[in-house]
N, C-alpha and C positions, 0 to 999 in steps of 0.2 A: 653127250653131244655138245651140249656147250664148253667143255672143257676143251674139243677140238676144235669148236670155233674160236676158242683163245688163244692157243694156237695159230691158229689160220691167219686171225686179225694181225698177231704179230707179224709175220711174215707178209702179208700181203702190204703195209704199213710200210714196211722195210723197202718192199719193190718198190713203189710207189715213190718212197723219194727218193731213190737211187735215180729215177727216170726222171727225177725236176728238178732241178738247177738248185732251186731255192732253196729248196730242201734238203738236197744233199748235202749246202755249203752249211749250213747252221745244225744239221745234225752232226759231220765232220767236226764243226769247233767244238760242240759235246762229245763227240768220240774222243777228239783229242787232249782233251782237260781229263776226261774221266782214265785216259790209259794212261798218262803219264801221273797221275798220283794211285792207281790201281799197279805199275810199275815199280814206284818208291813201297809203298807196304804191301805188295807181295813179295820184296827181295827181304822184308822184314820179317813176314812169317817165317820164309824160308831161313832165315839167319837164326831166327830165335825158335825152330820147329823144336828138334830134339829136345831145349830146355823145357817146351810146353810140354810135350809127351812125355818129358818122365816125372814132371808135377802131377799130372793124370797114368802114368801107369808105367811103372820101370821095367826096362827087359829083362823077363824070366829067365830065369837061369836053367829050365827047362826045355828041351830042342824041342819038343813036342805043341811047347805052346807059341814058341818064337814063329814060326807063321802066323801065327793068330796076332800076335803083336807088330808086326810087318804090317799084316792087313789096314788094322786097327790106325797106323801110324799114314799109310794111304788113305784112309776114310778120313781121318782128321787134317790131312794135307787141303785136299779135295777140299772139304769145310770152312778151314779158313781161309784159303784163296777166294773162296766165295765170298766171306765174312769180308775181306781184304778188299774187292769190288764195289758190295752194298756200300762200303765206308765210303770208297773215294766216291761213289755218286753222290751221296750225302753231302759229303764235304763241295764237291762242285757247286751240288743243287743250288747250296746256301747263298753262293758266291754270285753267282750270275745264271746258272745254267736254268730256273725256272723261268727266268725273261724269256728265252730262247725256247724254251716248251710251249708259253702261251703263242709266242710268234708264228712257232710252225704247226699250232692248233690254228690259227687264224688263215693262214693259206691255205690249208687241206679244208676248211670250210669256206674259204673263197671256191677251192678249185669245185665242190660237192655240189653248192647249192647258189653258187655263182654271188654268192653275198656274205658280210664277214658279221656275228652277232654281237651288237654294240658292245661294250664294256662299260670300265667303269673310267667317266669323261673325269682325268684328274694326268696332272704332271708326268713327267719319264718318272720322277724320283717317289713321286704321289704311286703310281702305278707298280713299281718295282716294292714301294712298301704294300703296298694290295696283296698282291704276290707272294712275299711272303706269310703274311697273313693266313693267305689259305693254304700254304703249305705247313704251316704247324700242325693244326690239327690233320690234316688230310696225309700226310705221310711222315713226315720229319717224328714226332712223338710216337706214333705207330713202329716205325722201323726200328727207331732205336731201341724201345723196349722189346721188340724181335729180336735184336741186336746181342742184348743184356742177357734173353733168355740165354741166349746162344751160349754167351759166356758163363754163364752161372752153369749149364747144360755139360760143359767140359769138366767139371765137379763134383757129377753126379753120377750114381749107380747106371741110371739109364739116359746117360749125356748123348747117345747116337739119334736117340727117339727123338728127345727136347730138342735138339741139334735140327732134325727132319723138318718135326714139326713146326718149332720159329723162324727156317728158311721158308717154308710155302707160307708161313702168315708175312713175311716181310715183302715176299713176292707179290702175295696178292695185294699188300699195299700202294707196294708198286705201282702194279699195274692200276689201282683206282688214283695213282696222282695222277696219269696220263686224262683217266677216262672222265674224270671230274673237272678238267680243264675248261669244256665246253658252258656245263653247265654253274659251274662257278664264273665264269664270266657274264653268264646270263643270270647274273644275282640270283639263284636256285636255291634256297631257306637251305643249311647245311642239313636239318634233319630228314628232307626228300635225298638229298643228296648222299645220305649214306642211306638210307633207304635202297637209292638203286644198288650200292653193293650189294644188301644184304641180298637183294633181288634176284640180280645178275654172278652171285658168287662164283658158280663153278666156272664163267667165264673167264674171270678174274683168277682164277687158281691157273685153269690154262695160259692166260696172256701172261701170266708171270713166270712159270715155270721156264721159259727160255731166258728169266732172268738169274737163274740158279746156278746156270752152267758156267763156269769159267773163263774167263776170255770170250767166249760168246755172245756172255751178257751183254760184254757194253759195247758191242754193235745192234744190236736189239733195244738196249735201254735208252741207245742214244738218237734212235727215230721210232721210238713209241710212241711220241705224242701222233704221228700220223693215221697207224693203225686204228688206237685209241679213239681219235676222234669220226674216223670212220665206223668205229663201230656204234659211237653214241648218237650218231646222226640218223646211223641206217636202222637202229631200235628205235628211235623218237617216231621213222615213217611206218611203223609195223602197228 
């Protein structure tokens, strides 16, 4: 059940700022940063695919198995397009686009609870280094070594599983940098704070998993903080 509320959060997050102004224009500038470098390196996968596929597995000279190899070469299409996405949100996140995630956690808790939860009282440049701060440990090092599995995963007998497996763990990273937003501004001791992961997991597997999908993702990754903080607001009153 909670996997479909991950789901749900996602979307209903997604409505939500499509219908406010606010919202819509600052998740746009993250849709837009994150498609135009998801853009550049997937026309890269795509340039350099073949060379990767026959580093991991050369066409059988067998007609029997060459479906299978087709298949295989759409499964790993599929995968690093994906891999190709995670990067470039990564690569945004670094850059400015966590400013822009607390911002539109901040109005979706104006609009909830009709008050915004202090922070932390220091500069743009004081505040932007905050930010990062808690984006190290809460996703940045997480996704990456998701990242890595992935890569190391294309080298291995069972590269499709590892593959599987280090996209839902990078997902559901994901989705805890959204959902951690709240309470990382409310100075929240980091070890409660993953805590609620461990807590709230299968949520977090759902709310990611529409970070999985291609191109889709990063209209989903790019108004998650809204979702996200909807969901941690509406647990806190339960």
């Amino acid at each position: 059940m909670e996997l479909i509320e991950g789901i749900r959060y996602n979307i209903k997050g997604a409505a939500l700022a499509l219908r406010t102004p606010s919202l819509l224009i600052l998740g746009l500038i993250r849709f837009a940063a994150v498609f135009l470098l998801a853009l550049v390196l997937s026309g890269m996968v795509l340039y350099w695919h073949n060379d990767i596929l026959s580093m991991i597995w050369q066409m059988p000279e067998s007609r029997w198995l060459i479906w299978l190899w087709h298949i295989v070469s759409w499964i790993l299409t599929i995968m690093l397009m994906a891999f190709s996405m995670l990067s470039s949100y990564l690569i945004a996140q670094v850059f400015f686009c966590v400013f822009i995630m607390d911002y539109m956690s901040r109005i979706t808790e104006r609009m909830v609870l009709g008050r915004e939860t202090p922070g932390a009282h220091t500069s743009i440049f004081g505040m932007f280094g905050y930010l990062i701060r808690q984006e190290i440990p809460r996703a940045l090092l997480p996704v990456l070594i998701s990242v890595a599995l992935m890569v190391i995963g294309l080298f291995t007998p069972v590269s499709l599983v590892i593959i599987a497996v280090s996209s839902v763990a990078a997902g559901v990273f994901l989705a805890w940098d959204n959902t951690d937003l709240v309470p990382a501004r409310r100075m929240v001791p980091f070890k409660d704070r993953l805590g609620f992961l461990k807590k709230n997991l299968f949520f977090h597997i759902g709310f990611g998993l529409l970070f999985l999908v291609p191109w889709i993702n990063i209209f989903f990754l790019s108004f998650a903080p809204v979702g996200a903080t909807l969901y941690y607001i509406d647990n806190q009153k339960l």
